[in-house]
C-alpha positions as CSV (number, residue, x, y, z in Angstrom):
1,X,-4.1,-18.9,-80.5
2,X,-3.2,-15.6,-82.5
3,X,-6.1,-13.1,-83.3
4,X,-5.4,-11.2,-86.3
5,X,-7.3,-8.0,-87.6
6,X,-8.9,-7.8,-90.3
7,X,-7.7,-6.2,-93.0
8,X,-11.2,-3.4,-93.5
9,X,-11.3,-2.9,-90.1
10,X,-11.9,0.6,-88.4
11,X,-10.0,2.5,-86.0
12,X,-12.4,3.7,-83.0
13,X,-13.2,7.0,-83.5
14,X,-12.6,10.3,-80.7
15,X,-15.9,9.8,-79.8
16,X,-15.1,6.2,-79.4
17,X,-12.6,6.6,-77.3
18,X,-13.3,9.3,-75.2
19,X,-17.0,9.1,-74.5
20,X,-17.2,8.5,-70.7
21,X,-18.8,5.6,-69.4
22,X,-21.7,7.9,-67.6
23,X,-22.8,9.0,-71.1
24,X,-22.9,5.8,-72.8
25,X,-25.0,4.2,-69.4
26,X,-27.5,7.1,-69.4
27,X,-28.4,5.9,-73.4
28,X,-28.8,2.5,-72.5
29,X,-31.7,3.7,-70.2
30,X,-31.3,4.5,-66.4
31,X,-34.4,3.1,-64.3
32,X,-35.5,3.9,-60.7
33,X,-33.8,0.5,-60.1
34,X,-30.2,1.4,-61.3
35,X,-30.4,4.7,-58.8
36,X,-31.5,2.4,-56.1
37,X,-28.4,-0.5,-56.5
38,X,-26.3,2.8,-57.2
39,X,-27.1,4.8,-53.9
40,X,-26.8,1.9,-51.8
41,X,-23.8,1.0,-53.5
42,X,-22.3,4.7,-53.2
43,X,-23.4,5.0,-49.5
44,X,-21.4,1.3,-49.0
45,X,-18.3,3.0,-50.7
46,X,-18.6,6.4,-48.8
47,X,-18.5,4.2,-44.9
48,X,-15.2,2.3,-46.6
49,X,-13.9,5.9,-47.9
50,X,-14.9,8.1,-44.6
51,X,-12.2,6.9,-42.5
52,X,-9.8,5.9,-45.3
53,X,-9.6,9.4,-46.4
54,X,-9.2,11.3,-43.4
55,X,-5.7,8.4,-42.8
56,X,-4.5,8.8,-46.1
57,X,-3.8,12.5,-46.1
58,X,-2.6,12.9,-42.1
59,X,-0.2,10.1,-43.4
60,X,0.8,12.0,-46.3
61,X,1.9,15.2,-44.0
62,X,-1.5,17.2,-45.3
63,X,-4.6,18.0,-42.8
64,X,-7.6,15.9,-42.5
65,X,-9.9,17.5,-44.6
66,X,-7.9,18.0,-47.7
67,X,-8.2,14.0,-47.7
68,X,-11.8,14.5,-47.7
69,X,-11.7,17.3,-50.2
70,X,-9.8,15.0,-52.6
71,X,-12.6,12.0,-52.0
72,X,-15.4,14.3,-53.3
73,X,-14.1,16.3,-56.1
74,X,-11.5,14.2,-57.4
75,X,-13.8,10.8,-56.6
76,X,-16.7,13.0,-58.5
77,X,-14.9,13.7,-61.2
78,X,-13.6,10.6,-62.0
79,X,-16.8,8.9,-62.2
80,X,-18.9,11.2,-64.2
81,X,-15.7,11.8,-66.5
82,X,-14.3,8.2,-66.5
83,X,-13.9,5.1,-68.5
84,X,-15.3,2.7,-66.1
85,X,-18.5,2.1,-64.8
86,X,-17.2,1.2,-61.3
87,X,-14.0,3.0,-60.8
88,X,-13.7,4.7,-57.1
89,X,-11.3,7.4,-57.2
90,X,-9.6,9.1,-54.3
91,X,-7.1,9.4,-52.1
92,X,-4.7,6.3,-52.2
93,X,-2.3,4.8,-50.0
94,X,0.1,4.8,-52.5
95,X,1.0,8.0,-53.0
96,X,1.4,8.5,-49.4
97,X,5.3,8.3,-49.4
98,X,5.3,11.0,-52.8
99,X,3.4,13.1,-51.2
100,X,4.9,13.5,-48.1
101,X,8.2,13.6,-49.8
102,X,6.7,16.7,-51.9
103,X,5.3,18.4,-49.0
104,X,8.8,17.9,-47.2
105,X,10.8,19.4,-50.0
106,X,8.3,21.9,-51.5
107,X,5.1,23.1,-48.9
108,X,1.7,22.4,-49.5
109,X,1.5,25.0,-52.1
110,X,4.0,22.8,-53.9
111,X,2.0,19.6,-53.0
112,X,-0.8,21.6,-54.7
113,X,0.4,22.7,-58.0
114,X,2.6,19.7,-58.7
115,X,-0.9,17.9,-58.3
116,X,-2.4,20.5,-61.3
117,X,0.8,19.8,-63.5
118,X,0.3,15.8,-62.8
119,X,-3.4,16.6,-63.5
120,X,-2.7,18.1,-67.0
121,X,0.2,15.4,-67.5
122,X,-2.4,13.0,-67.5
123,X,-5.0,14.5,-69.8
124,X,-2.6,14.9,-72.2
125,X,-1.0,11.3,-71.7
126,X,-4.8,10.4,-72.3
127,X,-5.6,12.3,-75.4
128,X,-2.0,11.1,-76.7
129,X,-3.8,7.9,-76.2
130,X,-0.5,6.1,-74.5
131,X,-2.8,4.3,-71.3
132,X,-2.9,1.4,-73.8
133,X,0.8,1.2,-73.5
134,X,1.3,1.6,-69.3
135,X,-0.8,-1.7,-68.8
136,X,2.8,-3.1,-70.4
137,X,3.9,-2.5,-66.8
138,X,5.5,-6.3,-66.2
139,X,3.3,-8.2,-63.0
140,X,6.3,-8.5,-60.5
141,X,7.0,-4.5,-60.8
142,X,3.5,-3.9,-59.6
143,X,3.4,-6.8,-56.9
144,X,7.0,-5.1,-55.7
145,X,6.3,-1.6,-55.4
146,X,3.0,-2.1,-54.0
147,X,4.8,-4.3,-51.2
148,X,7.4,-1.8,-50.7
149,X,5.0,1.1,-50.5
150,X,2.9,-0.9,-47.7
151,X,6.6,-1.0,-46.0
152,X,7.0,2.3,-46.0
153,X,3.3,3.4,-44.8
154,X,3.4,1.2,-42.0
155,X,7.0,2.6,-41.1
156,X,5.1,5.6,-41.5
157,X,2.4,5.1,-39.0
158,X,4.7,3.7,-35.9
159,X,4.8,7.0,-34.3
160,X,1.1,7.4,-34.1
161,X,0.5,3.5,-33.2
162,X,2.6,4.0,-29.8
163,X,2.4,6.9,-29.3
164,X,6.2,8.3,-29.5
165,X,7.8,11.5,-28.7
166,X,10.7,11.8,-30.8
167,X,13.3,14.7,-30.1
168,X,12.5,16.3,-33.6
169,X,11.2,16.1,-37.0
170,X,10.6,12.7,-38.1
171,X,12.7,11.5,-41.1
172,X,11.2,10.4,-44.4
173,X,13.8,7.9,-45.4
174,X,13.1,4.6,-44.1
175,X,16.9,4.0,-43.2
176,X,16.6,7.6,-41.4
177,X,13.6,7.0,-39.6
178,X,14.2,3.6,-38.1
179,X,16.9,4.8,-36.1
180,X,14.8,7.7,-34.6
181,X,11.6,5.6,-34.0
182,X,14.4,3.0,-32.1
183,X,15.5,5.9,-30.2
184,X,12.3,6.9,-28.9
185,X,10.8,3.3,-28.2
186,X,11.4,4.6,-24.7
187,X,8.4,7.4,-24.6
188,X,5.5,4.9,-26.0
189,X,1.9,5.7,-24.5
190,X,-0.2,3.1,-23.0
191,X,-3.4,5.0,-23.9
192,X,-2.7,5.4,-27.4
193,X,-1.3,1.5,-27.9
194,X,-4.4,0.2,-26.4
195,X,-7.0,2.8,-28.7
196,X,-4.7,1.7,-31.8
197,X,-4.4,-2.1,-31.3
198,X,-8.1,-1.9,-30.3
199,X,-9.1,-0.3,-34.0
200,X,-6.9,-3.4,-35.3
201,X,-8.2,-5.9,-33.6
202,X,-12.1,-4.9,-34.3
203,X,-11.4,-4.2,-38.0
204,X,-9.7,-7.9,-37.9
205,X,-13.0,-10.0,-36.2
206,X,-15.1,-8.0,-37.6
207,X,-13.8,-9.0,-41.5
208,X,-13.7,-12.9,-40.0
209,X,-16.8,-13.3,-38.1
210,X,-19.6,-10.0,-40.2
211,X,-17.6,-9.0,-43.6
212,X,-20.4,-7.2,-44.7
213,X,-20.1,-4.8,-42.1
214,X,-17.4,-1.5,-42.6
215,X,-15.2,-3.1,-40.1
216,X,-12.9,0.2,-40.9
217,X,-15.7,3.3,-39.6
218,X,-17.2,0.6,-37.0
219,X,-13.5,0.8,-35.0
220,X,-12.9,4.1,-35.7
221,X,-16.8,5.3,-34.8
222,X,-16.1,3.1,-31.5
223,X,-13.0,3.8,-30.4
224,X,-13.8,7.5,-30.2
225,X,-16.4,7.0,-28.3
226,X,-14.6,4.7,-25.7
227,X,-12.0,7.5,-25.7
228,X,-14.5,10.3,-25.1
229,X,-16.3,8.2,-22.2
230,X,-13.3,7.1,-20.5
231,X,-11.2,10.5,-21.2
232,X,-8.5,8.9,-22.3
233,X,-5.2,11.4,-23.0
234,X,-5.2,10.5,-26.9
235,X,-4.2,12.7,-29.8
236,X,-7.3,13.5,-31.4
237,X,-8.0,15.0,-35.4
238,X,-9.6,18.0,-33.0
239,X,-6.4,18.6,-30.6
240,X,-4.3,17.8,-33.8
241,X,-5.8,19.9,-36.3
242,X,-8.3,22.0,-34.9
243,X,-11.7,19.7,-36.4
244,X,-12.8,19.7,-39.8
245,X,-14.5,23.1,-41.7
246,X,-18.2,22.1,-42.3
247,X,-17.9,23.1,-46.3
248,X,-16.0,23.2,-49.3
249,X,-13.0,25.8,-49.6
250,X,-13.9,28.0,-53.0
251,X,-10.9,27.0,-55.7
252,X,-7.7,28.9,-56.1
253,X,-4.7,28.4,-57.8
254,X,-1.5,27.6,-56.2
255,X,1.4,30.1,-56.3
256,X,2.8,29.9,-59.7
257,X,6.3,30.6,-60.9
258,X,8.9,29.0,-63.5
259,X,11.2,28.4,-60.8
260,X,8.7,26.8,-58.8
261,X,7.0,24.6,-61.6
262,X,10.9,23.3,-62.4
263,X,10.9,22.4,-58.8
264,X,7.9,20.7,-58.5
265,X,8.2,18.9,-61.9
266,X,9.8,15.8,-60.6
267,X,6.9,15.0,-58.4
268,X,4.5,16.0,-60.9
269,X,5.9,13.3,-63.3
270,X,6.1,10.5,-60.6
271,X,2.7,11.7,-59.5
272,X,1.4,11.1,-63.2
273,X,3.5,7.9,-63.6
274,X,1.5,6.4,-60.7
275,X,-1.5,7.8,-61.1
276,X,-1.8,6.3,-64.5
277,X,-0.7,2.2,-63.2
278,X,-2.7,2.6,-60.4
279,X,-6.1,3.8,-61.6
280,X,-5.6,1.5,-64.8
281,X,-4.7,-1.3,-62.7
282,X,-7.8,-0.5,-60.4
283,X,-9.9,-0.4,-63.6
284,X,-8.5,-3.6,-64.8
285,X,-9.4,-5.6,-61.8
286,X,-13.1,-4.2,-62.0
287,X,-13.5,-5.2,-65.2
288,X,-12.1,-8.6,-63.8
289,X,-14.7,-8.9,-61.4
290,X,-17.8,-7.2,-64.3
291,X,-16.9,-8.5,-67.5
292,X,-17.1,-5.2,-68.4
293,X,-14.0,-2.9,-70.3
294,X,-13.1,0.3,-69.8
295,X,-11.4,2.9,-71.8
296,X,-8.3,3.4,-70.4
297,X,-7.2,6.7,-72.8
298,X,-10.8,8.3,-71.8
299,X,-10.0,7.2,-67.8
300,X,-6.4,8.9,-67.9
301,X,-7.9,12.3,-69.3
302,X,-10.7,12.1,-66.5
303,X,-7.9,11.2,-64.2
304,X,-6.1,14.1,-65.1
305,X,-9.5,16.4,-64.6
306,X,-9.9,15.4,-61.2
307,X,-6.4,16.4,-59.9
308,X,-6.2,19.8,-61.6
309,X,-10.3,20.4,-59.6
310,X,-8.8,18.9,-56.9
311,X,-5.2,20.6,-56.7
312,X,-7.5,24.0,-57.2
313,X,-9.8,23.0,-54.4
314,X,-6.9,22.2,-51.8
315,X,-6.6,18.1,-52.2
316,X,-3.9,16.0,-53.1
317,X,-3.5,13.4,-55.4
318,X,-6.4,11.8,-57.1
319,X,-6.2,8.4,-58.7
320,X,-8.5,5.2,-59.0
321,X,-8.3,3.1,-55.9
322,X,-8.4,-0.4,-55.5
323,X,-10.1,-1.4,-52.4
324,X,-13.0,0.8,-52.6
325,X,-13.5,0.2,-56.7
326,X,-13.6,-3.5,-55.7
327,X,-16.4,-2.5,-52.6
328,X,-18.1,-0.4,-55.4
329,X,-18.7,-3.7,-57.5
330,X,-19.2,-5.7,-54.4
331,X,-22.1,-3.6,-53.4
332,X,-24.2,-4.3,-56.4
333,X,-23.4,-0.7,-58.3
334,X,-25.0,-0.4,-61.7
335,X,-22.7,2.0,-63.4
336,X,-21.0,5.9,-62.4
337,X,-23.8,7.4,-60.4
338,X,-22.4,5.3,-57.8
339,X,-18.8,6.9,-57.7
340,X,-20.7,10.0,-58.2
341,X,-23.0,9.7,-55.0
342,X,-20.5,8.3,-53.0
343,X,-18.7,11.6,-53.3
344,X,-21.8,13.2,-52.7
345,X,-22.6,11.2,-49.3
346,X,-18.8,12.3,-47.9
347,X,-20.0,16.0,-48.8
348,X,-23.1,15.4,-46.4
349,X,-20.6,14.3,-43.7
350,X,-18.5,17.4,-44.5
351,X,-21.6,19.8,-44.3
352,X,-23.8,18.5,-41.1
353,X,-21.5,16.2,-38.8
354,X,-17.8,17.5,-39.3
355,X,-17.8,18.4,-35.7
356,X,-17.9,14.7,-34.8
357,X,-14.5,14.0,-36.7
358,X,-13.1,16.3,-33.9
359,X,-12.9,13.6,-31.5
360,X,-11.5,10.7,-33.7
361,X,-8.1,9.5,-32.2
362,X,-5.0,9.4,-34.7
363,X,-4.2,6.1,-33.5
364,X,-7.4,5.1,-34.8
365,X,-6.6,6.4,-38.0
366,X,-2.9,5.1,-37.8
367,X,-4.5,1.4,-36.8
368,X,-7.0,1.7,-40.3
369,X,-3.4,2.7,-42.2
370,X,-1.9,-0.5,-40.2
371,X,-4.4,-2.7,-41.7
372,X,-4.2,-1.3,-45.4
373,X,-0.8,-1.8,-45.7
374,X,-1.2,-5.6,-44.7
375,X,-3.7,-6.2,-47.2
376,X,-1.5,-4.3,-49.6
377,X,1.1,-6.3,-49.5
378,X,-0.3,-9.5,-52.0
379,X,1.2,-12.3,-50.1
380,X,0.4,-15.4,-52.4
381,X,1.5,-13.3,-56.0
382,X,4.4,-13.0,-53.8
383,X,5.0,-16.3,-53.0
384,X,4.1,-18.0,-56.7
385,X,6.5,-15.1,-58.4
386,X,9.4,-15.9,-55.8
387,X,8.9,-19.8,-57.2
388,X,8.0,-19.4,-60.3
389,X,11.4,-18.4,-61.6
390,X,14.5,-16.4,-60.9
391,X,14.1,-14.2,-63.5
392,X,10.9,-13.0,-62.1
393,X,12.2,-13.2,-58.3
394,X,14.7,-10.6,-59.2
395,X,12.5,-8.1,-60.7
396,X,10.3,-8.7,-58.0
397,X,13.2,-7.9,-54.9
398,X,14.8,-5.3,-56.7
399,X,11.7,-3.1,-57.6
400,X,10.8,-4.2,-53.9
401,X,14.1,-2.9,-52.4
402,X,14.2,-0.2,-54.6
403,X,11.0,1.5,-53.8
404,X,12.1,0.9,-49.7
405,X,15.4,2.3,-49.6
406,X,15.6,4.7,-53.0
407,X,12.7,5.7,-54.5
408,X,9.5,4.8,-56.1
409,X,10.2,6.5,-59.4
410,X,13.3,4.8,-59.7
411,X,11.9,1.6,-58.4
412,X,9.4,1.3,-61.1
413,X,11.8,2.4,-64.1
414,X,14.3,0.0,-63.0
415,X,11.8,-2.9,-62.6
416,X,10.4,-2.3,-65.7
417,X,14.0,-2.0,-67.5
418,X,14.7,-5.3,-65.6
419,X,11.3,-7.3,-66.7
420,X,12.0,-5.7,-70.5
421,X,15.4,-7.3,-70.0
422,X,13.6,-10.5,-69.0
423,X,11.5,-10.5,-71.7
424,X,13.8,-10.4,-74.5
425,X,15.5,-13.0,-73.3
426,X,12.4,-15.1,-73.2
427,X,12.0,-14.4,-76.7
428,X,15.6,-15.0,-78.1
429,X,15.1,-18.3,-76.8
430,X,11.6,-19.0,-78.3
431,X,13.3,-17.7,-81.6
432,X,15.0,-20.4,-83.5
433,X,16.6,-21.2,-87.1
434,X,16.6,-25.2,-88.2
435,X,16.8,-27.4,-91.1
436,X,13.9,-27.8,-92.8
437,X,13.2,-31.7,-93.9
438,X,9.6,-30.8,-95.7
439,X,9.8,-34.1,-98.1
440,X,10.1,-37.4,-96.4
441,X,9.2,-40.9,-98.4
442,X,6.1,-42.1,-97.4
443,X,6.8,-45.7,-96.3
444,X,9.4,-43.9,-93.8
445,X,7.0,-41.3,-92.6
446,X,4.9,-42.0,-88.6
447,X,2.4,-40.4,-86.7
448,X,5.0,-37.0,-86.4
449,X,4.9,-36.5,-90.2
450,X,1.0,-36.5,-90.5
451,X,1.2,-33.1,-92.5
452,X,4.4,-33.2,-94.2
453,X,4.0,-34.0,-98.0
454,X,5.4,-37.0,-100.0
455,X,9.5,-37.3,-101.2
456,X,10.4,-35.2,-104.1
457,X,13.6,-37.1,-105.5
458,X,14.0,-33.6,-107.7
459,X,13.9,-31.2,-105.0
460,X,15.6,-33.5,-102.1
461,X,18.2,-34.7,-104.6
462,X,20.5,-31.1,-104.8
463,X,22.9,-31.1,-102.1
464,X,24.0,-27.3,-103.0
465,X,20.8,-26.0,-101.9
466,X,20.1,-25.5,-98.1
467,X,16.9,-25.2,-96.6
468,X,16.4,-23.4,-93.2
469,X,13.4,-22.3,-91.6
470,X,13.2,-19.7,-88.9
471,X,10.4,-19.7,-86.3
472,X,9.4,-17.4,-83.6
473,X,9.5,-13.1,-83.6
474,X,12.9,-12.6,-85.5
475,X,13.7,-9.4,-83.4
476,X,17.3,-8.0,-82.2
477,X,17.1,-10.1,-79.0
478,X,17.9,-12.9,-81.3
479,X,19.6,-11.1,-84.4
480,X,23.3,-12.3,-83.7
481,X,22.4,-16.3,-83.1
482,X,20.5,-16.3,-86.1
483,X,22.9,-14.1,-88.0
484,X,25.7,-16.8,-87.3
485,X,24.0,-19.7,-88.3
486,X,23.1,-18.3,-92.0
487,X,26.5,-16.6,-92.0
488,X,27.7,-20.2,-92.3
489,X,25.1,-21.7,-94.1
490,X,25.6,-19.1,-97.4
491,X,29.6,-20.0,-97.0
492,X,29.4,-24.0,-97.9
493,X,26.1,-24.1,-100.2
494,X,25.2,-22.6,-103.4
495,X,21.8,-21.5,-102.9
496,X,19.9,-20.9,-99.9
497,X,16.4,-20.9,-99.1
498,X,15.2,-20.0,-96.2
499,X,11.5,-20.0,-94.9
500,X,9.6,-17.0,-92.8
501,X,6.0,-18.7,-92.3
502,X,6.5,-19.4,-89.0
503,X,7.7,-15.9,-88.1
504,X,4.9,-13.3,-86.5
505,X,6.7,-10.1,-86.8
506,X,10.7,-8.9,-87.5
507,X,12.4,-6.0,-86.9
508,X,14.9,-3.5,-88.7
509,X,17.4,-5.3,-86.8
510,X,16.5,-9.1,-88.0
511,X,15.9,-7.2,-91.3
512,X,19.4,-5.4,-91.3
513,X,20.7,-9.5,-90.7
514,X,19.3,-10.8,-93.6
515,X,20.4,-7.7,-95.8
516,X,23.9,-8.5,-94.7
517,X,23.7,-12.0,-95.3
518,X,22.0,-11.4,-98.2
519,X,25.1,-9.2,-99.7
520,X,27.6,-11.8,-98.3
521,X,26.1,-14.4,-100.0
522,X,25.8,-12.3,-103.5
523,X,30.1,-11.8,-103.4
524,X,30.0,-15.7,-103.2
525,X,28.1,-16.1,-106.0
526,X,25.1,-17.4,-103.6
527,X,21.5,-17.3,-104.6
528,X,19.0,-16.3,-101.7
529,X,15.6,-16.8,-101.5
530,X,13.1,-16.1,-99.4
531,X,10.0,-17.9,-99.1
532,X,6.7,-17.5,-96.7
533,X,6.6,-14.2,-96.3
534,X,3.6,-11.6,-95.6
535,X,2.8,-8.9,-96.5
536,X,3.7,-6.8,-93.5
537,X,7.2,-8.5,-93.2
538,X,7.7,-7.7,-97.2
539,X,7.1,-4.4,-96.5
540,X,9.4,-4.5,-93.9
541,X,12.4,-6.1,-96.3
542,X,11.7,-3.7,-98.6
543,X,12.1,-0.9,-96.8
544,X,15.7,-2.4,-95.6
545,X,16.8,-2.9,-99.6
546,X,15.8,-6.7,-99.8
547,X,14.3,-6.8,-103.0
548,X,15.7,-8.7,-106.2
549,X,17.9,-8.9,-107.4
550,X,19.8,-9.2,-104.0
551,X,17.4,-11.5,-102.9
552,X,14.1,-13.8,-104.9
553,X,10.8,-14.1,-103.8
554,X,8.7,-17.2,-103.7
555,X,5.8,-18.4,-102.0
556,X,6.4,-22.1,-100.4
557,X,9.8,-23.7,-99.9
558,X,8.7,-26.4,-102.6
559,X,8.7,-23.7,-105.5
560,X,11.8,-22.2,-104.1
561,X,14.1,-25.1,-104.3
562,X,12.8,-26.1,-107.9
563,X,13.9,-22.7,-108.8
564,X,17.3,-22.8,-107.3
565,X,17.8,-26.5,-109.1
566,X,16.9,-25.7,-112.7
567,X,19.0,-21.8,-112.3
């Protein structure tokens, strides 16, 4: 079925558009109730985020707290700012391998203002209104780099899940680092395997046999306490990073300079190029599981908002996350106060029991990263795109293989180059040109000619005028087949109609075809008409020079033909 737009329709205004979700919830009237499903909902979300945090940032080479830092500004920001009702935002597990990269190459002050330059990226991507356009990102891109990146974060968490001593700095490259992590298989630590496989195993039975329980703080809460009872040798956040500050750091900006914006500025764009798919995607699946739909132009701009606070506070990257929207919804949340008190609920943590984070094990943390990337990795969209067809197999590997062994960046450009690819092929074959038989005698017509109207001995009868109609989006995927076919129709007949009802849409590359047909057949003395055309597609024509008297206009085939016979 095709939905059309009506012709007096109106575009959504700014106000429309951009009006966040917290605004337009507050008017519909907020009761004692709503704040009640809202703060148990936000305190549900804060237990899933607590741990999640603190994992997400070690794993992206930044401290502790600055994951935490990023989980109540930016996860603030983006829900009294947003387009969604329910969207969580946060640190996210995939930005783990960017960021790290950008604090390898750059420092943290480089982390920090190429997450302000994403930041204003975004809001202006937002107020450019493109979002609609990034949701155009092809399914088997997503499904691959989301696999690759759960790769590459569990690569990323070996070290901490035995235990290792390696001889020096450990590579980011995942061909780099495998060699080193072989090479120091040798120094693993019993204490830490047992704390790490113990986090795993309790997150695991708890999700199977009490899913309602945070499975996540529960191992983390009690594995530090077994490692404080039975003094076990572990690295801790404390011996790692000295504990947590109990409060917020006042904002500054980042060092700033031209040569150091140019640096940064290739992490900034692949920072705002995944920020946008992934907090769009997050939205999109909580409107899945709601009903509901967000604005995805108003979501970028709040988006961007959140990393510029949270780049000037001293987090990294903000963006909508997944796993914790979806707990968000699960929870019973009514609308944004949710996301808002969630980040309020970490700041309590931050400001009366950051001492306690002190004695968390890193393995702990490293088992919670463990687990995310296995439920990252969508296993049955795997299998179904890997059957499905080749065409979406290979976008799927390459954008996988890609984002393991190159770059994430270039992984999703080249997926999405490959799926466009895909695409128009899809369509050139959809788009088709045939003879059209519109008058057949009715004592030979059957079921298949139900529609089709009764033989018209004057308009059948003329064997100099040929009658083709083409069907599907007449675009330059299919130009040159098309192109062909009428090239050698206007060469044996004298007249030639041929029929555009069945054709959505054209573009000035069909339209530049049938302007060159149309002047081939003119120097053989063929007439050309055109029949079934709209309005949009006549504009279209006209703009490319097909207008009479290269070419005639008429509205069915029927009148067409009669035409061409009596001229």
């Amino acid at each position: 079925m095709t939905l059309h737009t009506a012709p007096n329709s109106v575009e959504p205004t700014f106000a429309e558009l951009f009006t966040p979700k917290l605004a337009t919830v507050l008017r519909g009237g907020y009761t004692l109730r709503n704040l009640r499903a809202d703060a148990v909902a936000g305190l549900t979300v804060a237990i899933v985020a607590l741990p999640l945090s603190m994992a997400i940032a070690i794993a992206s080479g930044a401290s502790p707290a600055q994951g935490l830092y990023t989980a109540i500004i930016g996860g603030f920001l983006v829900s009294a700012l947003g387009g969604s009702r329910f969207q969580i935002g946060g640190p996210a597990g995939a930005f783990i391998v960017l960021v790290a990269a950008t604090v390898q190459a750059h420092g943290m002050d480089g982390l920090l203002l190429a997450t302000v330059l994403s930041g204003i990226m975004l809001v202006a991507v937002g107020f450019l209104r493109l979002g609609t356009y990034i949701k155009f990102i092809p399914y088997p891109v997503t499904v691959g780099f989301t696999a690759g990146i759960a790769v590459i974060i569990f690569a990323s968490q070996v070290k901490d899940l035995l235990g290792l001593s390696l001889s020096g700095v450990e590579p980011g490259p995942l061909l780099d680092k495998l060699p080193v992590l072989w090479a120091g298989l040798g120094t693993a630590d019993t204490p830490t395997i047992i704390v790490a496989g113990a986090t795993i195993a309790t997150i695991a039975m708890l999700k199977h046999y009490r899913p309602h329980w945070p499975g996540m703080l529960v191992a983390v809460a009690g594995t530090a306490v077994a490692a404080v009872v039975l003094d076990m040798p572990v690295a801790t956040i404390g011996t790692q990073f000295g504990g947590i500050p109990a409060g917020l750091p006042m904002p500054s900006l980042p060092e700033i300079s031209i040569a150091k914006i140019l640096a940064v500025l290739p992490s900034a764009v692949a920072f705002t190029l995944l920020g946008s798919i992934e907090s769009l995607l997050s939205a999109v699946v909580a409107d899945g599981m709601t009903g509901r739909r967000h604005r995805s132009n108003c979501e970028l701009v709040a988006q961007g908002a959140a990393n510029i606070a949270s780049g000037l506070f001293g987090g990294i990257c903000v963006t909508g996350t997944i796993a914790r929207t979806a707990t968000n919804v699960r929870a019973g949340a009514h609308g944004p106060v949710a996301g808002m008190l969630h980040a309020l609920f970490l700041l309590v943590f931050v400001l009366v029991a950051a001492p306690l984070a002190s004695f968390i094990p890193l393995a702990s943390l490293a088992g919670v990263l463990a687990v995310v990337a296995w439920n990252m990795v969508e296993k049955p969209e795997i299998s179904a795109l890997l059957r499905s067809s080749r065409g979406d197999a290979a976008v799927l590997l390459v954008t996988f293989l890609l984002t393991i062994f190159r770059d994430l960046t270039e992984a999703i450009v080249v997926g999405f180059a490959l799926g466009s690819v895909l695409f128009i092929h899809r369509m050139s074959k959809a788009t088709a040109i045939e003879k059209h038989m519109p008058f057949v005698p009715e004592d030979r017509a059957d079921s298949s000619n139900g529609g089709r109207k009764p033989y018209d001995e004057a308009a059948a009868g003329n064997p100099d005028v040929a009658v083709y109609r083409i069907s599907g989006a007449f675009f330059f995927g299919a130009a040159a087949s098309i192109a062909t076919v009428l090239d050698q129709i206007a060469d044996t007949h004298r007249a030639l109609v041929i029929d555009f009802s069945a054709v959505p849409f054209l573009d000035s590359t069909a339209a530049n075809t049938i302007e060159g047909m149309a002047h081939k057949a003119a120097r053989k003395n063929v007439e050309v008409y055109l029949t079934g055309t709209t309005h949009d597609i006549r504009r279209d024509l006209f703009a490319q020079g097909i207008k009479p008297p290269l070419v005639h206009y008429a509205r069915r085939i029927e009148d067409a033909v009669r035409k061409a016979g009596a001229e």
